[in-house]
PANU-170201 format. One record per residue (C-alpha): residue number from 1; x, y, z. Coordinates in steps of 0.05 Angstrom, whole numbers, plus 32768, in hexadecimal, padded with zeros to 4 digits. Layout:
<recs>
[rec NUM; [X; Y; Z]]
...
</recs>
This chain:
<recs>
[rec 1; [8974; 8911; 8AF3]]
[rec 2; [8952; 8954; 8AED]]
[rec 3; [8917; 8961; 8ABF]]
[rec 4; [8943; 8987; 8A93]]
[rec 5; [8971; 8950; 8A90]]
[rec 6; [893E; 8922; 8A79]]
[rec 7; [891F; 8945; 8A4D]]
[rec 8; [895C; 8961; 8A2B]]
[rec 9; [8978; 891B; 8A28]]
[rec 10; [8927; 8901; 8A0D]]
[rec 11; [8931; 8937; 89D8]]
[rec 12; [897D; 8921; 89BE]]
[rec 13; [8964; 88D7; 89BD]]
[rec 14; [892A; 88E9; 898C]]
[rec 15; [895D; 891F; 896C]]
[rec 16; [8991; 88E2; 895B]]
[rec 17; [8957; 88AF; 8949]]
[rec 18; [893F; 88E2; 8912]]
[rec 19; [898C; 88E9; 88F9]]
[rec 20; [8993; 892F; 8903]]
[rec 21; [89CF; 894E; 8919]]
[rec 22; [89C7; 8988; 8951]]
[rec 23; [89D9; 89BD; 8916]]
[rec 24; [89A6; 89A8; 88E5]]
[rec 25; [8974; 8999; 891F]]
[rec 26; [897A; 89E0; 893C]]
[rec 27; [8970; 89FD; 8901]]
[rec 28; [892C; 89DF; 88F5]]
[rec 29; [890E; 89F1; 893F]]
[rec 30; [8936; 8A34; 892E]]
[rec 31; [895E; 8A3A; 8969]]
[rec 32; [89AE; 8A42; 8970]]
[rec 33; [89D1; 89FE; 8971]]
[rec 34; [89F0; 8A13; 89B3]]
[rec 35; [89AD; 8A1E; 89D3]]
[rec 36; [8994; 89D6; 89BB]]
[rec 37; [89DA; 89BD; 89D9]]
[rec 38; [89C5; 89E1; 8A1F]]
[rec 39; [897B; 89BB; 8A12]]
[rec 40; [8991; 8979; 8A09]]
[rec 41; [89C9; 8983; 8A3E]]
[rec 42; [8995; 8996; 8A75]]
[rec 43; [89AB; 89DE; 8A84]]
[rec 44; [8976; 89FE; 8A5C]]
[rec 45; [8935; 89EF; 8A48]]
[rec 46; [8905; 8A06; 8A16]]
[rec 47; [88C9; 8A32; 8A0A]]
[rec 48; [888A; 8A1C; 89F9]]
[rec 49; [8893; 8A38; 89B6]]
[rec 50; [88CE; 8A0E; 89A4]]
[rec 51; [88B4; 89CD; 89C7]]
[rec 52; [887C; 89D2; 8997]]
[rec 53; [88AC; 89DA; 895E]]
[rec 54; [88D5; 8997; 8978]]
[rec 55; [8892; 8975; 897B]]
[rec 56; [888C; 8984; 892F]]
[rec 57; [88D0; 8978; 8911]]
[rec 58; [88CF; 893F; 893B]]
[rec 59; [888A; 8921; 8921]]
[rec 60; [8876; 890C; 8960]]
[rec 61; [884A; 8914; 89A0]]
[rec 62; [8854; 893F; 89DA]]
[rec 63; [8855; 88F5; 8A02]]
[rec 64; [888B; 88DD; 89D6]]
[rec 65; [88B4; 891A; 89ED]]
[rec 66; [88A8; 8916; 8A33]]
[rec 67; [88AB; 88C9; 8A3E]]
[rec 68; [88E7; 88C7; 8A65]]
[rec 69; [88F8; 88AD; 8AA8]]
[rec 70; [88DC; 8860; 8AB7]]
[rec 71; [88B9; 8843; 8A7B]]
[rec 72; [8889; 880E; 8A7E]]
[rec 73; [88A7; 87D5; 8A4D]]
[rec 74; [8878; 87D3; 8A16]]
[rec 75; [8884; 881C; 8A11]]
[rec 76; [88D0; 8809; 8A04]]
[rec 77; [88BE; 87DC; 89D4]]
[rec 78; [8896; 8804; 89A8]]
[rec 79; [88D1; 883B; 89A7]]
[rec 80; [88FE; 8800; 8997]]
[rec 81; [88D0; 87F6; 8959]]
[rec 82; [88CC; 883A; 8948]]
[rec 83; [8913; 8848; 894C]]
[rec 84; [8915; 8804; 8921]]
[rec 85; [88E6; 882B; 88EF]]
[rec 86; [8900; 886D; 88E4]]
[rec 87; [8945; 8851; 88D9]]
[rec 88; [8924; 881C; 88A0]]
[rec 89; [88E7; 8841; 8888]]
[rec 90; [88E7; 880F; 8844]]
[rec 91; [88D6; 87D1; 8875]]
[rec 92; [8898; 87F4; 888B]]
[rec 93; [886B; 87D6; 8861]]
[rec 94; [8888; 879A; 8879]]
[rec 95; [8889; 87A4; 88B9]]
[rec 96; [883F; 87B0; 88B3]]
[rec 97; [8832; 8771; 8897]]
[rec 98; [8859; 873E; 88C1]]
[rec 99; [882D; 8768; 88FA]]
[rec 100; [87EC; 875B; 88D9]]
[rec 101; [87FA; 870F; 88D0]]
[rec 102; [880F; 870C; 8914]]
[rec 103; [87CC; 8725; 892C]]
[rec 104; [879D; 8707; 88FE]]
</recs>
């Protein structure tokens, strides 16, 4: 895969995990939805500008973005448990406990 390829298909992963559709989502980073399409499909890619903007609507990192390709297996798991997270924000308190037991 290309760069723009991975990224593209990074950014529609953390797109999906967040619920947003491609409309909605292009409207925030205020770009067309067709240029987000061309983004996520790898024959476009983005200007600084709007990278930034994903980086905000998104809530996350520039790392989190840009962590594609061969992950190392802890990394996996702590998207697995993020993705568990945003998709069940009322267990987070939860969550946080069962962790802090298990560490104590």
């Amino acid at each position: 895969m290309s760069f723009k390829k991975d990224f593209g298909a990074r950014l529609k992963v953390l797109r999906k995990q967040r619920g947003f559709s491609q409309e909605k989502f292009s409207e925030m980073i205020n770009v067309a939805q067709n240029t987000l399409s061309n983004i996520e499909t790898g024959v476009n890619f983005c200007s600084a500008d709007t990278i930034e903007k994903i980086l905000t609507t998104l809530n996350i990192v520039p790392r989190e973005l840009f962590n594609f390709g061969q992950k190392d297996p802890q990394l996996k798991m702590l998207d697995e448990i993020n993705e568990l997270l945003i998709k069940n924000p009322q267990k987070i308190e939860d969550f946080l406990k069962v962790l802090k037991a298990l560490t104590d």
